[in-house]
ZAKOL-998571 format. One record per atom (N, C-alpha, C, CB): chain; residue in one letter; atom name; x, y, z. Coordinates in Angstrom, 2 decimals, always signed. Glycine has a CB too. Example, Ala and Ser with C-alpha at 12.3 -4.5 7.8 and 13.67 -1.06 7.14 Angstrom:
% residues 2
kette / rest / atom / east / north / up
A / A / N / +13.19 / -5.69 / +7.80
A / A / CA / +12.30 / -4.50 / +7.80
A / A / C / +13.20 / -3.30 / +7.80
A / A / CB / +11.31 / -4.47 / +9.05
A / S / N / +12.85 / -2.25 / +7.08
A / S / CA / +13.67 / -1.06 / +7.14
A / S / C / +12.90 / +0.03 / +7.87
A / S / CB / +14.08 / -0.60 / +5.72
% end
This chain:
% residues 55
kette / rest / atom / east / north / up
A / X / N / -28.41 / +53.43 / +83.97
A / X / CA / -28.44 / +54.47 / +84.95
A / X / C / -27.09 / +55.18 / +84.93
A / X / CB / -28.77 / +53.91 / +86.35
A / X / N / -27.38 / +56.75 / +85.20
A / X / CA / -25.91 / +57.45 / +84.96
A / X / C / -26.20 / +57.99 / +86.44
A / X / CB / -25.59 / +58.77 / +83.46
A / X / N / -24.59 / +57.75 / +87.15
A / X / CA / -24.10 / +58.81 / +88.28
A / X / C / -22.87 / +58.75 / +88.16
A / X / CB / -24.45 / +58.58 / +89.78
A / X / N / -22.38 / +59.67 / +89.03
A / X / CA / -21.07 / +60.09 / +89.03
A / X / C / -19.74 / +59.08 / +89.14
A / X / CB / -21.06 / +60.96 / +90.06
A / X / N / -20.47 / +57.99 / +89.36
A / X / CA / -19.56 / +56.76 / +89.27
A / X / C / -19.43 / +56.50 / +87.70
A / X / CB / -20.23 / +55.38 / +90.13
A / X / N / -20.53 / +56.33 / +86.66
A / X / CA / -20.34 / +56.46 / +85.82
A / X / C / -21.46 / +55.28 / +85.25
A / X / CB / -19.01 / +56.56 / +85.69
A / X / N / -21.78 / +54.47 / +84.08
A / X / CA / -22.62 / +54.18 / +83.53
A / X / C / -23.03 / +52.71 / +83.88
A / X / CB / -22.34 / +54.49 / +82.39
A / X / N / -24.49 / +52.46 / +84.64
A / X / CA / -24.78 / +51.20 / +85.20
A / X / C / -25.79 / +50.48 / +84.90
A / X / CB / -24.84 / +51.25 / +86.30
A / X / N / -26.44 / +49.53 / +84.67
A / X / CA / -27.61 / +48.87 / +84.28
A / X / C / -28.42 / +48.41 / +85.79
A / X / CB / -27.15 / +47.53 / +83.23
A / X / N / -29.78 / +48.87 / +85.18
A / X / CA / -31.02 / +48.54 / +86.18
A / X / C / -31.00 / +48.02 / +86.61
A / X / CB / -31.96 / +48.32 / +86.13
A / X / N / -30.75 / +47.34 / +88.19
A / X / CA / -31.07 / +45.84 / +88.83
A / X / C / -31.94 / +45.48 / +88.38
A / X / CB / -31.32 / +45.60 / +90.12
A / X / N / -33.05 / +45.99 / +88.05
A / X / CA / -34.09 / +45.42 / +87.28
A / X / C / -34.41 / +44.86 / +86.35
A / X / CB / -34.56 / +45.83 / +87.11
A / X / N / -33.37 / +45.70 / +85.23
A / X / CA / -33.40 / +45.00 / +83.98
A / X / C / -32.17 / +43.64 / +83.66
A / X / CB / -33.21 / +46.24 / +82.91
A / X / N / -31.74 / +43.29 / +84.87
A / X / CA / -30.78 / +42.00 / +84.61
A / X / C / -31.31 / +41.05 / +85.47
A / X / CB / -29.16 / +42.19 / +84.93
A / X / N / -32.61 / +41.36 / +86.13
A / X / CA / -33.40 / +40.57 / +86.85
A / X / C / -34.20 / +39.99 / +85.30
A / X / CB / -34.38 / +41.48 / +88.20
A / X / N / -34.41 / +40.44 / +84.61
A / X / CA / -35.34 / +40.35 / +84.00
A / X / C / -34.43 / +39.30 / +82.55
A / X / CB / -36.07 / +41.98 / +83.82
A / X / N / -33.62 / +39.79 / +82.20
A / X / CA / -32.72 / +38.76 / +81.69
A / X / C / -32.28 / +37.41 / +82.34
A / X / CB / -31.66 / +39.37 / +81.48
A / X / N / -32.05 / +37.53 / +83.93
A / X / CA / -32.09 / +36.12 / +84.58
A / X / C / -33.17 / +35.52 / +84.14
A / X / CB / -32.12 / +36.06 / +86.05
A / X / N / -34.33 / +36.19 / +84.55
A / X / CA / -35.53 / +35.18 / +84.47
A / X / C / -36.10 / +34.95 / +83.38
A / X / CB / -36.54 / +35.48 / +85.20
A / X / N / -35.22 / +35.32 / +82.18
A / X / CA / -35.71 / +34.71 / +81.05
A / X / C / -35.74 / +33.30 / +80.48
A / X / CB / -35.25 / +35.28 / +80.33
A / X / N / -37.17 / +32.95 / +80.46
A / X / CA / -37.54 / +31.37 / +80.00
A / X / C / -36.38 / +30.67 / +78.85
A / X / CB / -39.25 / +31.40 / +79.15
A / X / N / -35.71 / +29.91 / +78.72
A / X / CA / -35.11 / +29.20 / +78.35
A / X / C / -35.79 / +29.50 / +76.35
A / X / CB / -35.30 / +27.78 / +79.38
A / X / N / -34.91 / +29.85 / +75.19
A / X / CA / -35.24 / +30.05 / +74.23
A / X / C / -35.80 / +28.40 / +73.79
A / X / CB / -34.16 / +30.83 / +73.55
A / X / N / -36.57 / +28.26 / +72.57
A / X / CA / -36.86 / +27.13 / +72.37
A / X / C / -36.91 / +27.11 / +70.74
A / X / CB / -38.07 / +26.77 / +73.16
A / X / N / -37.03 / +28.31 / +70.56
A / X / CA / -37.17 / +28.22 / +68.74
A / X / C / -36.20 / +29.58 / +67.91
A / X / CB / -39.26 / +28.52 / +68.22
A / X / N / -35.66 / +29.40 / +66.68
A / X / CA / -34.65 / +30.46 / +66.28
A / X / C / -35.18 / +32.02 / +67.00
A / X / CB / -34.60 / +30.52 / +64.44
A / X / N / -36.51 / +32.03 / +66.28
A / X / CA / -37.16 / +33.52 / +66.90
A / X / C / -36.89 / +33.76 / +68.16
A / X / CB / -38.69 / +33.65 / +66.90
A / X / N / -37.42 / +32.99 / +69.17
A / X / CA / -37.10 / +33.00 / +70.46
A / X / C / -35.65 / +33.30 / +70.71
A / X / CB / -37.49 / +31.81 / +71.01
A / X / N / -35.23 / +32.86 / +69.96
A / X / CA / -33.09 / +32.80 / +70.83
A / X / C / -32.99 / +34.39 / +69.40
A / X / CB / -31.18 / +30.07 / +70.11
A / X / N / -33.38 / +34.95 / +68.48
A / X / CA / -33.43 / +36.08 / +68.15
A / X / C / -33.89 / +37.30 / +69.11
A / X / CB / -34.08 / +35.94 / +67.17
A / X / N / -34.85 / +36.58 / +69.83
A / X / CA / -35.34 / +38.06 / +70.50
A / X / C / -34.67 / +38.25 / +71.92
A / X / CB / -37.13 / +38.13 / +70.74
A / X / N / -34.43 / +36.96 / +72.85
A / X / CA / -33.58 / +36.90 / +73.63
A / X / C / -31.70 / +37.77 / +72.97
A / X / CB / -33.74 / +35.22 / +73.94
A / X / N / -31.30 / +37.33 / +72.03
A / X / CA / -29.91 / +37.91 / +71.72
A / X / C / -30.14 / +39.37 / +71.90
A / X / CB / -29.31 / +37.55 / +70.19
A / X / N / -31.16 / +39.58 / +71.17
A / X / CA / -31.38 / +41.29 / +70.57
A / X / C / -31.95 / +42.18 / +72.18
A / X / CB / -33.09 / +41.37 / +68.91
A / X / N / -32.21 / +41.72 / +73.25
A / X / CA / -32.34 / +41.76 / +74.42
A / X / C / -31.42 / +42.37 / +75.17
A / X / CB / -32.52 / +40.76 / +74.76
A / X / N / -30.57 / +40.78 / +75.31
A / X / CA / -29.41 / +41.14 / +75.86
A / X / C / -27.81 / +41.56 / +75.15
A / X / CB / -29.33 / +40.13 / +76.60
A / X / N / -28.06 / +41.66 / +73.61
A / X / CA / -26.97 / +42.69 / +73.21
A / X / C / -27.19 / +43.84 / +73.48
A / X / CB / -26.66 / +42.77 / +71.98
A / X / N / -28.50 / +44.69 / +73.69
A / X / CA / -28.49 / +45.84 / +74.68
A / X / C / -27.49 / +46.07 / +75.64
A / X / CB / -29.52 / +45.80 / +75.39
A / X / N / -27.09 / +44.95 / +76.43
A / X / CA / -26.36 / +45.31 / +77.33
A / X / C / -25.01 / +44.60 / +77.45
A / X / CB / -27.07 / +45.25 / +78.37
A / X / N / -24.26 / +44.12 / +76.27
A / X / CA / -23.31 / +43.33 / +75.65
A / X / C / -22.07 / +44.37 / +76.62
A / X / CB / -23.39 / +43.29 / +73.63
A / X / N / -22.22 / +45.65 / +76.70
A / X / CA / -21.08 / +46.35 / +77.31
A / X / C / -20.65 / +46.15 / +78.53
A / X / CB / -21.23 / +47.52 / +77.30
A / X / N / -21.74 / +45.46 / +79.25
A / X / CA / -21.52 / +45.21 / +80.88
A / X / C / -21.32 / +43.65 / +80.43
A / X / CB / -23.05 / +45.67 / +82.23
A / X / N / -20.97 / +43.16 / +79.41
A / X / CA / -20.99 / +41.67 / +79.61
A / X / C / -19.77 / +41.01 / +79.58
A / X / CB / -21.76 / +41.04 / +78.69
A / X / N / -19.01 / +40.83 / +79.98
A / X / CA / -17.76 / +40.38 / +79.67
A / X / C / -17.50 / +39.01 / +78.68
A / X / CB / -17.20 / +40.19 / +80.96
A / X / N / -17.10 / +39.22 / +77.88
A / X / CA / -16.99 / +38.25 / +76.78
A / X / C / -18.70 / +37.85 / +76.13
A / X / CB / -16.11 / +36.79 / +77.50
A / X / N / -19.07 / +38.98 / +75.89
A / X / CA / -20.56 / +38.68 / +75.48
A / X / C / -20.62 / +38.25 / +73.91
A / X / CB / -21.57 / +40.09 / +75.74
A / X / N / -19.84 / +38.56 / +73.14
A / X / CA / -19.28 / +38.01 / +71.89
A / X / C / -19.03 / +36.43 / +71.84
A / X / CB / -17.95 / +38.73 / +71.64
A / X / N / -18.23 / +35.98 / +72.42
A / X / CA / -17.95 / +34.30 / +72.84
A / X / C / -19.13 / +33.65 / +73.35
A / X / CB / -16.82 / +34.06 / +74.07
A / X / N / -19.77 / +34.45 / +74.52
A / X / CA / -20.76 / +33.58 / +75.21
A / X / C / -22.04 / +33.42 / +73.97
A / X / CB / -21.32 / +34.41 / +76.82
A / X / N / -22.54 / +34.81 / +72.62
A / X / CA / -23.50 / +34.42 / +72.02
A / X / C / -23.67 / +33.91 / +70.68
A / X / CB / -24.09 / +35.16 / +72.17
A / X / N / -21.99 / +33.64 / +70.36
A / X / CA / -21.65 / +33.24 / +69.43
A / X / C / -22.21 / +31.76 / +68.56
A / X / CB / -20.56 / +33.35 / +69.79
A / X / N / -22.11 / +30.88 / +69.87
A / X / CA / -22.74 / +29.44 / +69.59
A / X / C / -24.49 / +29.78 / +69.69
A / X / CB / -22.11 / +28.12 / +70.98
A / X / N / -24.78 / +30.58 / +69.55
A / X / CA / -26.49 / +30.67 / +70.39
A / X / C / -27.05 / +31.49 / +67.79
A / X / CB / -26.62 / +33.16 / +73.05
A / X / N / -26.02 / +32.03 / +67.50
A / X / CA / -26.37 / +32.78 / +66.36
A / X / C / -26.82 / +31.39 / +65.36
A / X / CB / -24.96 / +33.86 / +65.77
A / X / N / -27.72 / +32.28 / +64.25
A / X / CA / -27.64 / +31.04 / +63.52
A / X / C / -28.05 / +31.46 / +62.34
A / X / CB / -28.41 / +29.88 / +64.02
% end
């Protein structure tokens, strides 16, 4: 979302990353990463945190 404050992500769409089911198989933790590197810019240290998760 853009306003004059400047560039923000959906409450919605980080609701939706919370409630994501726990990955269980490579694919799964692929489609989860590719998810939430969408929004790697609001993430602070999102590099470190998905580093151990790559494979």
């Amino acid at each position: 979302m853009i306003n004059s404050e400047g560039i923000h992500v959906d409450p919605t769409k980080i609701e939706s990353i919370k409630d994501w089911e726990s990955p269980k198989s490579p694919m799964e933790i692929r489609q989860f990463l590719g998810l939430a590197g969408y929004y790697r810019r609001f993430i602070e240290g999102f590099s470190k945190i998905a580093k151990p998760m790559k494979i």
